[in-house]
Structure formats: C-alpha cells, structure tokens
C-alpha distance (Angstrom), angle and dihedral (degrees) to the residues before:
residue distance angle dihedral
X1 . . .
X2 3.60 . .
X3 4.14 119.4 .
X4 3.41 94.3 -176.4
X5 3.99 108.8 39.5
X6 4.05 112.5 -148.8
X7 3.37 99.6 29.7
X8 4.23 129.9 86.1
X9 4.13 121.7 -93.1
X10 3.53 102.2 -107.5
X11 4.07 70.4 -158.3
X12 3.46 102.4 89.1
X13 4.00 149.3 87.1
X14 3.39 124.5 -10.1
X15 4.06 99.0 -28.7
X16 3.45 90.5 57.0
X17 3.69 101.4 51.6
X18 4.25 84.2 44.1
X19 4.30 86.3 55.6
X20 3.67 93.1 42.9
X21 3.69 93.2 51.8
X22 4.35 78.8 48.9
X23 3.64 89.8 56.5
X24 3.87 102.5 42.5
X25 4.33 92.3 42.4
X26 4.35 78.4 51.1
X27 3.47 96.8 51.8
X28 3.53 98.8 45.8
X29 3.92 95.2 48.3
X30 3.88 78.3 54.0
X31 3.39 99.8 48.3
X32 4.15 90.6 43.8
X33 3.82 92.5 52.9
X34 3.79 86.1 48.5
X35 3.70 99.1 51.5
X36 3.97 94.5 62.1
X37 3.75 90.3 66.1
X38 3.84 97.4 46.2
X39 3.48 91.7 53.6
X40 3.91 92.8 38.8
X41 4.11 84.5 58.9
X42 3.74 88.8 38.3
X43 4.28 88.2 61.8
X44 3.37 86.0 38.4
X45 4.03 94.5 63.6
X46 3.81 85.6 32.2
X47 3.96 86.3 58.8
X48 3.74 93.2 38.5
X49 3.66 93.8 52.0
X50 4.43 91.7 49.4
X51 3.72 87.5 48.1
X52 4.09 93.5 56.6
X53 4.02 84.1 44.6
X54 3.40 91.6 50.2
X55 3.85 95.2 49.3
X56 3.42 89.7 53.9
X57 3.09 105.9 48.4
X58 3.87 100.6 88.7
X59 3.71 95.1 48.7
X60 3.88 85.7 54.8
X61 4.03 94.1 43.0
X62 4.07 81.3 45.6
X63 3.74 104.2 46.5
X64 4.19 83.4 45.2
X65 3.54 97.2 49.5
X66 3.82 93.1 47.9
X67 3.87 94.0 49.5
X68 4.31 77.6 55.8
X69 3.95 88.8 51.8
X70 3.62 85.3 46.6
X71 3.31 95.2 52.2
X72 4.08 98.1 43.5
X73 3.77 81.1 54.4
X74 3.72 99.8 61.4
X75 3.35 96.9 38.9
X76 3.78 87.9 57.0
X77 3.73 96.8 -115.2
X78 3.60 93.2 130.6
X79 4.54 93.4 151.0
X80 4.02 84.1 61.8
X81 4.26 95.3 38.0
X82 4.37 73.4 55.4
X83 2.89 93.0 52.3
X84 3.42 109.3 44.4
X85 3.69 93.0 40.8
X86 4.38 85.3 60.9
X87 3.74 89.4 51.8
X88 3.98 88.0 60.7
X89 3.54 88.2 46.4
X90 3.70 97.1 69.4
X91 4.04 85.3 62.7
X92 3.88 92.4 69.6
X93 3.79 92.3 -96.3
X94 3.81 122.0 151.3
X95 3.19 94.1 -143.3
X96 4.21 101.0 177.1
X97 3.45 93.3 127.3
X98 3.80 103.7 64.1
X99 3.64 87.5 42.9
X100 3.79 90.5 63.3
X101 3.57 88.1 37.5
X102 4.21 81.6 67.5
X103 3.63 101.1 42.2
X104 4.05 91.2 57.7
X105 3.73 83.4 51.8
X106 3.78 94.4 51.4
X107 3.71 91.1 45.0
X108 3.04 99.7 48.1
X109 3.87 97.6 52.7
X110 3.76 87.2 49.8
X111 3.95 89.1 59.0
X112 3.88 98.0 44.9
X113 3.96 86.2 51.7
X114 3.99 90.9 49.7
X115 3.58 93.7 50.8
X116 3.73 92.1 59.8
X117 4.15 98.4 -129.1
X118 3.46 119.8 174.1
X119 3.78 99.9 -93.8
X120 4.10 101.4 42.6
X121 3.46 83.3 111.0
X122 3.63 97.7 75.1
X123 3.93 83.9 46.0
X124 4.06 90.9 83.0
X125 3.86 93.2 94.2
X126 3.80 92.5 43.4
X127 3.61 90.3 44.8
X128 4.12 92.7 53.7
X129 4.09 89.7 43.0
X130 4.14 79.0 53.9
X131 4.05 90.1 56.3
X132 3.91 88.0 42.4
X133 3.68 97.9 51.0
X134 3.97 95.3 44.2
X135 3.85 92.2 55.2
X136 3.93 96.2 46.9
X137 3.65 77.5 48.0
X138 3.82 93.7 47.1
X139 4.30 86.3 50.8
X140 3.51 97.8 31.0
X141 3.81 106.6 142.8
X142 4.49 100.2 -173.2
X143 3.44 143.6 98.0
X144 4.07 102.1 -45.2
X145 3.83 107.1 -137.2
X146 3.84 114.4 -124.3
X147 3.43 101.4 -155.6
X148 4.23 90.2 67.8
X149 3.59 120.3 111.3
X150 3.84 135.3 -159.5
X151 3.84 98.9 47.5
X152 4.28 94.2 -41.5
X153 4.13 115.3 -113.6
X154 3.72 96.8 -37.3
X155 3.60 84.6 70.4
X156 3.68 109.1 55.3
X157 3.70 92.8 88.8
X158 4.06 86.6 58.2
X159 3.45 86.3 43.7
X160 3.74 96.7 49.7
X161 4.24 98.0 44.5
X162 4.13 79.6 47.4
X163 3.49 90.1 64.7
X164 3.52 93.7 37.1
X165 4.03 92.1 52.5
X166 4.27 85.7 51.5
X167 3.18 97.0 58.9
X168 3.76 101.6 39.9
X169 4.52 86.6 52.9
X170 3.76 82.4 49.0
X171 3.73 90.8 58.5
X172 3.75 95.9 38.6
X173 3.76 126.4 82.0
X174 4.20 110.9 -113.4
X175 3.56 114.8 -125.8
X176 3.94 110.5 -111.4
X177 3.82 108.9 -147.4
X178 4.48 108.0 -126.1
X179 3.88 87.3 22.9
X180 4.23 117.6 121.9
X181 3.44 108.3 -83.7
X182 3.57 90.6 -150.4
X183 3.91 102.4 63.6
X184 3.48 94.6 34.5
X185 3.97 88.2 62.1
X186 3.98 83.5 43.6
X187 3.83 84.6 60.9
X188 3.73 103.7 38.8
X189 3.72 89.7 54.5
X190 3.70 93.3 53.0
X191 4.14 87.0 49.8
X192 3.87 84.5 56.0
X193 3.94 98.2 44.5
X194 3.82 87.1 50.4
X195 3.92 97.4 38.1
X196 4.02 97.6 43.7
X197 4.23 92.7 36.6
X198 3.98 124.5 121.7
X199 3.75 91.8 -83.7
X200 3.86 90.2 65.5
X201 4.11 95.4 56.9
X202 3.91 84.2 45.2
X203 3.54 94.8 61.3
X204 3.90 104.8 31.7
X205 4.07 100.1 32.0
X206 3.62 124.0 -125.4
X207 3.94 94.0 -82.4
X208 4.21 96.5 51.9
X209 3.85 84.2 43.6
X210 3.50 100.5 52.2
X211 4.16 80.9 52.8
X212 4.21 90.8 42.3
X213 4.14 89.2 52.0
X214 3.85 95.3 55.0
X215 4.26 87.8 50.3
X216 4.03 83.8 46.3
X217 3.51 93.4 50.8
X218 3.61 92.8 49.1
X219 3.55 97.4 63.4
X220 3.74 96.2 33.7
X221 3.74 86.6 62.9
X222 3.93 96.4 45.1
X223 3.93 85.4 48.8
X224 4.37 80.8 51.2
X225 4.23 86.1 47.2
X226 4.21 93.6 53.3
X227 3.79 84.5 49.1
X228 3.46 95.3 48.8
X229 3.40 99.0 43.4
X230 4.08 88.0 51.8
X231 3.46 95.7 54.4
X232 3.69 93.1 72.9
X233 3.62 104.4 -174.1
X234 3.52 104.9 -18.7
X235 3.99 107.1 131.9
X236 3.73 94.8 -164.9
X237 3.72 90.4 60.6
X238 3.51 93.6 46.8
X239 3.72 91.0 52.3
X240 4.26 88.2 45.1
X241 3.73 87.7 60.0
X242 3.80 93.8 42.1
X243 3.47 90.4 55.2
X244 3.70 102.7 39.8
X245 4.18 94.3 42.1
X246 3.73 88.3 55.2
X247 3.80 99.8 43.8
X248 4.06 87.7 45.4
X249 3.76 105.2 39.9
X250 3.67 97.7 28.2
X251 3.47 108.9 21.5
X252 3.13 98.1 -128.6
C-alpha cells in the first residue's frame, strides 16, 4: 500500500529490511532509556505509599491498644489495664490519661459496693483486682506519667483508704459537743453493729474488709478523741469512753 501515490516504496528489497531494522533498534533504545524512569517513579510511589503506612502505624497500634485498656477497665481487670498501660510506656508514651481512665474505674466499683446495690456481690473479684492494682501501683518502679493528677500512682492507696474513711464518717454518728455522753455512745455502737455486721463481709469479701475496718476504725477513734477532748476533766466520762472503746474495738 502506497501513502504517497507516484513515488517508489522506500518499503522494499533489501534497503527496506536494512531501515526497518533502523527503526525497530531506535525504538527500543527509546523505549529502554524510558523504562528506567517509569520504574524510578513507580519505587517512588511504592516508597511513598510504605512511608504513609509506616506513619500510621502507631496511631493505629495506639487507638487499638486503648480500646484493650478500655476494655480491661470495664470488665474490672484493672491489674492487667496496669499492666498493659506500663508496657506502652516503655515506647515514650505519656500515657496519664489511661491511667486516670483506671482509677475512675476502681473508684467507682468501690462506691457501688459501699452503697450496698443489688449486684455488689458479684463486685468481690473486681474489688480484689482493685487491691492488686493499687499495690503494683504503690511499688511500681517505670516511667511515671506526667500528665497524672492527684498525687500520680503512688497515691491510689491514699486515694482508696480516703474513700474508704468517707464513707465509714457518713455511716457514723458525729459527736455533738454539750450532748449526753451516754446516749450518744448508745447510738454510735448501734452505727457500728449495723455498719461492721455479716452483710458487710458479704458484700466487700474478707480481704477488702479487713482494708474497710482499719478506715472505720480511724474515724471511730477520732469521733472517741472530740469526745475526749470535750469532756474536760470529767473522770466519769473518761472512764465511759475507756470502757466503751475497749469493749467495741477490742472486745474486751
């Protein structure tokens, strides 16, 4: 087929097998200088691409690992959420945030079991993971976060007996200054037969109670020092709050 009629194929014999061999060597020396740069670009998108991934990564590993936390937290596995949350540490994290994220949990375990609802019961096992978690935080030896308030980990064991010591004055009688010391000490002891009875050791467990009876004790005695100290010299009232201290917190 002739593109240019009139004139001679420059398409045929021996000259035209010579210029076609030309053309293809030409286009493939093109084509091979081309390729370089294609691929160049194509490991440059490649390389692009595995730097986004990696740049993502640790939100991804973060955001994951906090949904864990979160997790650990509601179930009342608050020794593992520790735990976990100290392993992150050692990457450089501040991690403050999902350390307060555990304490609310604790605390707020330790209230539902005080107030005696109908499931604080089943609160014995998160109660005990409670007491574990505040002494590893009470001998923890990591990276402190910096972004922790209230004292950081050291003082969730102040912060537990605190609550503790609420509730107990809350349950307690105050002593009124000029009022009989006799039936006041009628009263009190009532507040600790009720407060300290069988129904307290079902709901707390023998380990939490042992810790909720030295709070108690605490206040009951600084309730015993206002009455002592407004008895002035009265030697019947001293004897009154001999008798009754040692009968109530020594049975004796």
């Amino acid at each position: 087929m002739r593109f240019f009629p009139g004139k001679k194929s420059r398409w045929e014999g021996a000259e035209a097998y010579n210029e076609l061999q030309e053309i293809c060597s030409t286009e493939t020396q093109e084509c091979s200088s081309r390729w370089p740069k294609t691929k160049s670009k194509m490991q440059f998108l490649k390389k692009g691409s595995r730097s986004e991934e990696e740049h993502h990564a640790p939100a991804v590993c973060q955001e994951e690992r906090s949904k864990d936390i979160s997790q650990l937290v509601q179930e009342g596995r608050f020794l593992e959420a520790c735990e976990t949350i100290s392993r992150s540490a050692v990457e450089k994290q501040d991690c403050g945030s999902q350390y307060q994220a555990v304490a609310q949990g604790m605390w707020q375990v330790v209230q539902e079991a005080l107030s005696g609802s109908e499931r604080s019961r089943q609160l014995q096992p998160k109660l005990q993971s409670v007491m574990a978690a505040v002494n590893w935080a009470e001998n923890f030896e990591g990276p402190k976060p910096s972004t922790l308030q209230g004292g950081g980990l050291a003082a969730w064991d102040s912060q537990l007996q605190s609550l503790l010591r609420k509730d107990a004055e809350a349950r307690l009688p105050s002593p009124v200054s000029g009022a009989e010391l006799s039936g006041y000490l009628e009263e009190l002891g009532k507040a600790v037969e009720h407060v300290l009875g069988p129904q307290l050791e079902g709901r707390l467990g023998v380990c939490f109670l042992a810790l909720y009876r030295v709070c108690f004790q605490e206040v009951l005695c600084s309730h015993l020092s206002v009455l002592l100290s407004s008895s002035g010299e009265d030697r019947k009232n001293y004897y009154k709050l001999y008798t009754w201290g040692r009968a109530t917190l020594f049975g004796q």
